[in-house]
C-alpha positions as CSV (number, residue, x, y, z in Angstrom):
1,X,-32.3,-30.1,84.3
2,X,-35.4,-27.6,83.9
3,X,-37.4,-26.7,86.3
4,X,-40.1,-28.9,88.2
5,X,-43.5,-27.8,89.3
6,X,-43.7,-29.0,92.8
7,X,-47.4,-31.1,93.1
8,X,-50.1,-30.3,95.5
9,X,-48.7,-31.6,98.6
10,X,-45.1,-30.9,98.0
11,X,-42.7,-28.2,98.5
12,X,-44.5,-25.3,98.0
13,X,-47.3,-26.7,100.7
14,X,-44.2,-27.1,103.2
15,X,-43.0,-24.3,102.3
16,X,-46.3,-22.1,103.0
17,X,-46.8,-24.1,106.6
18,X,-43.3,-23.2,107.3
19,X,-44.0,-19.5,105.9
20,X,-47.3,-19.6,108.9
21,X,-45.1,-21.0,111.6
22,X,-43.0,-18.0,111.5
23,X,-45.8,-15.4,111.2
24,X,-47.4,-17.3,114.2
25,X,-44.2,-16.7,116.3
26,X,-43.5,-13.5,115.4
27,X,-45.8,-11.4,118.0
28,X,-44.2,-13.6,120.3
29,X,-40.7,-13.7,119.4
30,X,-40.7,-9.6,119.3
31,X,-42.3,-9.9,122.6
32,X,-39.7,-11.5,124.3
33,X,-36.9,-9.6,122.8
34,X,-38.6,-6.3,123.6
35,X,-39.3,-7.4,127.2
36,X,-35.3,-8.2,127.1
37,X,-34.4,-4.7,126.1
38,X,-36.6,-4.0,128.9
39,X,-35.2,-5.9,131.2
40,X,-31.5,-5.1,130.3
41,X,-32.0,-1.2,129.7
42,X,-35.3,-0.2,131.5
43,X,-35.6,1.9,134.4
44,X,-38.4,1.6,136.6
45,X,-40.7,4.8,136.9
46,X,-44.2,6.1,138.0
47,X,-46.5,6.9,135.2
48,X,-49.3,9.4,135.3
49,X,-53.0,7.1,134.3
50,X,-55.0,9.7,132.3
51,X,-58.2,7.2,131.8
52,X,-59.8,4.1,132.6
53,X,-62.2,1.4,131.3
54,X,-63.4,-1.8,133.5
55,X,-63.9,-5.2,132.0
56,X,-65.8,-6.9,134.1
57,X,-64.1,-9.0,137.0
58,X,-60.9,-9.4,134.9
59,X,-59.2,-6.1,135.0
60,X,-59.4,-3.4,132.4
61,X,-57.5,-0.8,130.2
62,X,-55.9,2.0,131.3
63,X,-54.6,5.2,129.5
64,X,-51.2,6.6,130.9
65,X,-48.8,9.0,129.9
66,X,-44.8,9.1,131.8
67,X,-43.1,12.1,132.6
68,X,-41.5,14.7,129.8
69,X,-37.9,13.7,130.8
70,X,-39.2,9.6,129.4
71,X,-41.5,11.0,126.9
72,X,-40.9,14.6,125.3
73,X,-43.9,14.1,123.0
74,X,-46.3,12.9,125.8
75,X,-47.9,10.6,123.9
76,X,-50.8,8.6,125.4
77,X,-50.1,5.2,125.8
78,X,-52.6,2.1,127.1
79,X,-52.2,-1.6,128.6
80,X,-54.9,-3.9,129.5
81,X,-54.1,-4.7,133.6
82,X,-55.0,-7.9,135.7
83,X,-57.8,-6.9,138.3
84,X,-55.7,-6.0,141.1
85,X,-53.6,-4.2,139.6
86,X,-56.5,-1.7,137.2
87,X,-57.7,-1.2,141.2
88,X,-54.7,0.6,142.1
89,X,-54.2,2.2,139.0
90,X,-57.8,3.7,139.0
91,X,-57.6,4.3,143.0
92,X,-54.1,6.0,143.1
93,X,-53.8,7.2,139.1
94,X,-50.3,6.1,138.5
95,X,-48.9,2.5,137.6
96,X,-45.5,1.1,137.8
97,X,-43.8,0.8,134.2
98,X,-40.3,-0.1,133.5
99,X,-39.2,1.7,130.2
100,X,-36.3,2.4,128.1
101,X,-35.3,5.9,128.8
102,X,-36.3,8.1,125.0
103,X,-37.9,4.6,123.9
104,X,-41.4,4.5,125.5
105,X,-42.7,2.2,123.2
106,X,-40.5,-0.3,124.9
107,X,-42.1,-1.1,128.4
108,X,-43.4,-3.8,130.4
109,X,-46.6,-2.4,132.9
110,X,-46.3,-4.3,136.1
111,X,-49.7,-6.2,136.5
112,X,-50.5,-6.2,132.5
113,X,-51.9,-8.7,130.9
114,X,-51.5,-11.3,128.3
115,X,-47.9,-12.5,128.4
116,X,-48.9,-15.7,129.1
117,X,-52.3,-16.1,126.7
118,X,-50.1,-15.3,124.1
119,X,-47.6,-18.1,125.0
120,X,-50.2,-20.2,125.0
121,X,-51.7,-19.3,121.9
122,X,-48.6,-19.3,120.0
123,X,-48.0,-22.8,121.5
124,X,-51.3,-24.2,120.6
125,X,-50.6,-23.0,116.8
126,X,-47.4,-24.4,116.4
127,X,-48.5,-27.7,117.2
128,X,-51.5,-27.8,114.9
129,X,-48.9,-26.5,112.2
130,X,-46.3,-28.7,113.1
131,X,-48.8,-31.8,112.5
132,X,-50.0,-30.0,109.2
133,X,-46.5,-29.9,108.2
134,X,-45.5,-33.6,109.2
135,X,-48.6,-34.4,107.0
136,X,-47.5,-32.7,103.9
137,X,-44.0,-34.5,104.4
138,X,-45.6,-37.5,104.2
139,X,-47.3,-36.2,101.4
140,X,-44.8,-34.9,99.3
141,X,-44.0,-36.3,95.5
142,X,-41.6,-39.3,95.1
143,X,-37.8,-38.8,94.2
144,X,-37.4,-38.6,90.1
145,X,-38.4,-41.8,88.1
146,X,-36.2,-42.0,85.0
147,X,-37.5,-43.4,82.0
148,X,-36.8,-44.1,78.2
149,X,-39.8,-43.5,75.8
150,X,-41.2,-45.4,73.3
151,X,-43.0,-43.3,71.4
152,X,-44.0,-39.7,70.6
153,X,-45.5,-37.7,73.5
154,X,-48.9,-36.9,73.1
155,X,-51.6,-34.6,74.3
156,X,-53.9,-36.3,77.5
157,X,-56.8,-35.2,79.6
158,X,-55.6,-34.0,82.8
159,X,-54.6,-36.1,85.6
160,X,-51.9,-38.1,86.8
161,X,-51.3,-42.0,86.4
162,X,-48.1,-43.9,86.4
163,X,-49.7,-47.3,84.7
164,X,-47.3,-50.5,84.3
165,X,-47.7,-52.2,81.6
166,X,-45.3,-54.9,82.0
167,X,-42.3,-55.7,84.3
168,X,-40.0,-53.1,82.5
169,X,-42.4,-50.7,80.4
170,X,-44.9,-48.0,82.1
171,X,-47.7,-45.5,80.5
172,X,-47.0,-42.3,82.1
173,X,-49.8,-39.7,81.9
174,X,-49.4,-36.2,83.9
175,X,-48.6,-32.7,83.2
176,X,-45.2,-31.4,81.3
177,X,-43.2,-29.7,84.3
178,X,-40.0,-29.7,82.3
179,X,-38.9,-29.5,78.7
180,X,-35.2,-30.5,78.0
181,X,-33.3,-30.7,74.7
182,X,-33.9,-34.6,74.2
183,X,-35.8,-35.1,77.1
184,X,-39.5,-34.4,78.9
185,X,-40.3,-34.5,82.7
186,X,-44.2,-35.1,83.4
187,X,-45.4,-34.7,86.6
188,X,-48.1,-37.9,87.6
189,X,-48.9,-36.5,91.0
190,X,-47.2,-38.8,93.0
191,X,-44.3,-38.1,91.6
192,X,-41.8,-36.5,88.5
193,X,-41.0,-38.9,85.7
194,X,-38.2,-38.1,83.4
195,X,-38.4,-39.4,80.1
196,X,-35.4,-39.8,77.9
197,X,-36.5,-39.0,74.1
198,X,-34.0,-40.6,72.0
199,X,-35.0,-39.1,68.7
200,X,-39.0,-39.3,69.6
201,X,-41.4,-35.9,69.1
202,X,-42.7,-34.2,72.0
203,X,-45.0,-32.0,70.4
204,X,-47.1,-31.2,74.2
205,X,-46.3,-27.7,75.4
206,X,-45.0,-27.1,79.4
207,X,-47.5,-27.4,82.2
208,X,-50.0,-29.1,79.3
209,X,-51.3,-32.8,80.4
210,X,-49.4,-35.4,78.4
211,X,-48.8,-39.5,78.1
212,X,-46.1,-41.3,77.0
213,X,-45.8,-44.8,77.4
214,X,-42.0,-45.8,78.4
215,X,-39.6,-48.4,79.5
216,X,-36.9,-48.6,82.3
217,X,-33.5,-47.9,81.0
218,X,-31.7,-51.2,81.4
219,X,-34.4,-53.2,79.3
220,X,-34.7,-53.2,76.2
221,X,-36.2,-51.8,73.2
């Protein structure tokens, strides 16, 4: 069958809530496996603290750079530090860093800070994503409606309806999301409606509004 458009609050909005859930975990996910490779690899070692800047009552940033033998292109490196911690850093100039020997871009600064804002964060937005997803979910078009047509397709204003006219016969109006060799799939918003041709016209051009009125395919003609 040819290809369906997926409506407004269908796949492609699952899809794009699924596509933020993993951009929202990412930080966090690289996070922890870093601090793994820390933990499994690292060696603990004293680095030099080349600057400072205070925040207040909660901490600040510090500038450090480790020893040649961790870091031959002694590269200045900085991590925001809890408030005890940026005290002895600024009062003794060194801090405590476990690092991956020719990797310094993998370390974990004893007394840094936000590990545990970020969970947070990360946990806060994966809620409020998983709820948007459930709500597209519930959202989402209809499984396909098949149909046998009465008539010739025509052109429609846009919008989708799925009208019943009587127990077996219906007057579908929506947009052309397929075009098959006898047949025509219109999409009414709610849901994809295939309608079996039979030898009627369906002059109405793909992703163009179109109506069709139509009857189940057990009743009659």
């Amino acid at each position: 069958m040819g290809r369906l458009r997926a409506s407004r609050w269908g796949n492609k909005g699952a899809l794009a809530v699924l596509l933020l859930i993993v951009v929202v975990n990412l930080p966090f996910v690289h996070g922890a496996w870093v601090g793994r490779d820390v933990e499994r690899h690292g060696v603990d070692v004293t680095a030099t603290v080349t600057a400072s800047r205070a925040s207040g009552d909660d901490g600040g940033l510090v500038d450090f750079r480790f020893d040649q033998q961790i870091d031959p292109d002694q590269d200045t490196w900085t991590a925001a530090l809890e408030a005890d911690a940026y005290d002895d850093a600024t009062a003794t100039k060194t801090i405590q860093v476990r690092v991956v020997p020719g990797s310094p871009n993998r370390s974990r600064v004893a007394g840094e800070q936000g590990a545990g804002v970020l969970m947070v964060l990360t946990v806060v937005a994966d809620v409020f994503l998983l709820l948007a997803l459930v709500l597209v979910w519930r959202r989402r078009p209809a499984g396909l409606l098949g149909l046998v047509a009465l008539e010739d397709v025509s052109r429609a204003r846009p919008g989708g309806r799925l009208d019943r006219l009587s127990p077996t016969t219906y007057l579908v109006t929506g947009e052309v999301s397929a075009i098959e060799a006898d047949a025509v799939v219109l999409d009414v918003g709610t849901q994809h409606v295939r309608i079996q041709l039979g030898g009627f016209d369906n002059p109405v051009g793909y992703e163009q509004p179109a109506q069709v009125r139509a009857r189940l395919p057990e009743s009659p003609a």
